[in-house]
C-alpha positions in Angstrom: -57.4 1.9 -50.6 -54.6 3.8 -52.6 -54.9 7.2 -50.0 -54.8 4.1 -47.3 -51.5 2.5 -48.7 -50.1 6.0 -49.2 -50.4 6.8 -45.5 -48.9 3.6 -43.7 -46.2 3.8 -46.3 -45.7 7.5 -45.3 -45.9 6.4 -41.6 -43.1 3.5 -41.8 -41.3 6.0 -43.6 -41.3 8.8 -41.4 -40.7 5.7 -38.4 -37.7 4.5 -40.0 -35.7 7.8 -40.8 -36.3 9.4 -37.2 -32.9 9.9 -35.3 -31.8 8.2 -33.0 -30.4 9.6 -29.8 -27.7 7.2 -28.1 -26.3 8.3 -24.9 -23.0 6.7 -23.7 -21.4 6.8 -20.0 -18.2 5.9 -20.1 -18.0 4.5 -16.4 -13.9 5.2 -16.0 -12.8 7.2 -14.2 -8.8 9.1 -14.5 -7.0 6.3 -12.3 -9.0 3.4 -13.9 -8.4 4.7 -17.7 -4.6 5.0 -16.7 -4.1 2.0 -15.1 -6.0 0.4 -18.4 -3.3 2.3 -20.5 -0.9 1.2 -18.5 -1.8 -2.9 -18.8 -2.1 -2.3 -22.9 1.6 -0.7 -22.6 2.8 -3.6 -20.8 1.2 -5.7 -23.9 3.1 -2.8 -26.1 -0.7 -2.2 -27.6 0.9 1.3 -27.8 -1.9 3.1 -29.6 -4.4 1.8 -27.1 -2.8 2.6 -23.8 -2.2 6.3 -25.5 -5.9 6.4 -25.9 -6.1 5.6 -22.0 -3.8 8.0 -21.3 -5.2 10.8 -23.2 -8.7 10.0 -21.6 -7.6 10.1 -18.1 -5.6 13.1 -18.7 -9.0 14.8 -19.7 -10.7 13.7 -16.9 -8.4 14.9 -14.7 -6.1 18.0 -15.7 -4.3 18.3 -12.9 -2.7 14.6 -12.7 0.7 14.5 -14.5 0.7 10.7 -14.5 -1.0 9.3 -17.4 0.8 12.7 -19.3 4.1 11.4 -18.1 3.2 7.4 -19.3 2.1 8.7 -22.8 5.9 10.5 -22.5 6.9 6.2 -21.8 5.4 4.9 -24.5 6.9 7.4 -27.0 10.4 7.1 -25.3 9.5 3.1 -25.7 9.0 3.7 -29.3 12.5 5.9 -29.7 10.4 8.9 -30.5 12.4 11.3 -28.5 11.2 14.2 -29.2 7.8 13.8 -28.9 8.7 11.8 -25.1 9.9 15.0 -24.5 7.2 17.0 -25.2 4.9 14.9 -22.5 7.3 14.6 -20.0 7.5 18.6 -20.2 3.4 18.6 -19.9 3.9 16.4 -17.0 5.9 19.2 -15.4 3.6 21.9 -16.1 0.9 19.7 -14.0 3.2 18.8 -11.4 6.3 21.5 -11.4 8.6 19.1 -8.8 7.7 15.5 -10.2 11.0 14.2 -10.1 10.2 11.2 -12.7 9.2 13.7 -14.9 12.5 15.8 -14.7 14.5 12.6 -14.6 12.7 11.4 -18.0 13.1 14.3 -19.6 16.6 14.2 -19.0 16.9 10.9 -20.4 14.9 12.1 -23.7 17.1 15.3 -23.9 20.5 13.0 -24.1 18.7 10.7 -26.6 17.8 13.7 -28.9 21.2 15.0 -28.6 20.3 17.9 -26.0 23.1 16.9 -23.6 23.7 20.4 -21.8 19.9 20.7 -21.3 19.7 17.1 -20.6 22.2 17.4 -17.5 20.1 20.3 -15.9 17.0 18.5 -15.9 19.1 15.5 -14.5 20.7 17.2 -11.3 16.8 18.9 -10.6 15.5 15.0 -10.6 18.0 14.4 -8.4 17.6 17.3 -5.7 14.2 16.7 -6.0 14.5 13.3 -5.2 18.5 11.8 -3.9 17.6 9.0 -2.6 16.4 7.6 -6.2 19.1 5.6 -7.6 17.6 5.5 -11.0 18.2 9.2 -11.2 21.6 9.0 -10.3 21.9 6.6 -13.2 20.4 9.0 -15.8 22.8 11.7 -14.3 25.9 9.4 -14.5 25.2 8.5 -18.5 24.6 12.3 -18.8 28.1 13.2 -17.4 29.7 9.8 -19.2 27.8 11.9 -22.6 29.7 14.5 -21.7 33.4 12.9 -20.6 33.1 13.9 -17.1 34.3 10.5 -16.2 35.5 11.6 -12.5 32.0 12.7 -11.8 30.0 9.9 -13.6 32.4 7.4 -11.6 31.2 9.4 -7.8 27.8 9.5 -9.4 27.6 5.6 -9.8 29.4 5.4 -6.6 26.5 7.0 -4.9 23.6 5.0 -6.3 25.0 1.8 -5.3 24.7 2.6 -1.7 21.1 3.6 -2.6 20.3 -0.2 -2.6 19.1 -0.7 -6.0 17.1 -3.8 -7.4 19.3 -6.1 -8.8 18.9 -5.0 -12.5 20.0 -1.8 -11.8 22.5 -2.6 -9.5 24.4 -5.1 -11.9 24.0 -2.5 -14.0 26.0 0.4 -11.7 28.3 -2.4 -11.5 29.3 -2.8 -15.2 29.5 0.7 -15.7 31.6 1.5 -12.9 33.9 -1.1 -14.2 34.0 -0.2 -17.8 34.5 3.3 -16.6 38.0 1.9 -14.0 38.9 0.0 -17.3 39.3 3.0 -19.4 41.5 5.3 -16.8 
């Protein structure tokens, strides 16, 4: 009875410390894991839609797009320099992504960088004039810089880009605070 006990004891034993294998498939694919970081950004669950983004950029190396909306959310956040460093990954996926020039300009003037920032600015926009928004990160850029005459033209030349609303009241104000201060 006793060598008895001592073997179904020995058995559960051995049946209860036996690894266990667990296979998971994440079913996502690039798109589907960006466009999920992109609905947590919108909720600013920032740390969550990074994790999105950092998945689809594994899955697919090659797409600059969830590499240039983890550069968003840091920009969201006011952490420039680190916006910067994923808009500048975006460009090594996709050299003539004009969003990613046109952020990273926008990250370079926040961090101070204006001389790089208006480079990166005029290659957004001869990458892509008919972008208003561009033309808007240029004209702050040459504002930054006192080049009023050319921020002025610059604004000048979005507004007959048709802009949405927002960013065409915006043109608006700035154009007028800029005729205010000749």
């Amino acid at each position: 009875m006793r060598i008895l006990f001592i073997l179904v004891s020995a058995a559960l034993l051995c049946g209860c410390t036996l690894p266990r294998i667990i296979v998971l498939n994440d079913p996502l694919n690039a798109r589907e894991h960006n466009d999920l970081g992109v609905s947590y950004q919108q909720r600013s669950e920032f740390d969550l839609a990074i994790r999105e983004y950092e998945r689809a950029a594994e899955l697919d190396a090659d797409w600059a797009r969830p590499v240039l909306n983890r550069g968003n959310v840091h920009a969201a956040r006011g952490e420039w320099l680190l916006a910067g460093k994923y808009y500048w990954q975006a460009l090594r996926r996709e050299p003539e992504n004009a969003e990613a020039m046109n952020n990273l300009a926008w990250a370079l003037l926040q961090a101070g960088e204006v001389a790089d920032a208006l480079d990166w600015a005029r290659k957004a926009v001869a990458a892509d004039s008919r972008e208003p928004a561009y033309l808007d990160t240029l004209a702050e850029i040459q504002i930054a810089r006192r080049d009023l005459a050319a921020a002025r033209l610059t604004l000048e030349q979005a507004l007959t880009l048709s802009p949405d609303e927002g960013l065409r009241s915006s043109l608006e104000k700035k154009l007028a605070h800029l005729a205010s201060s000749d």
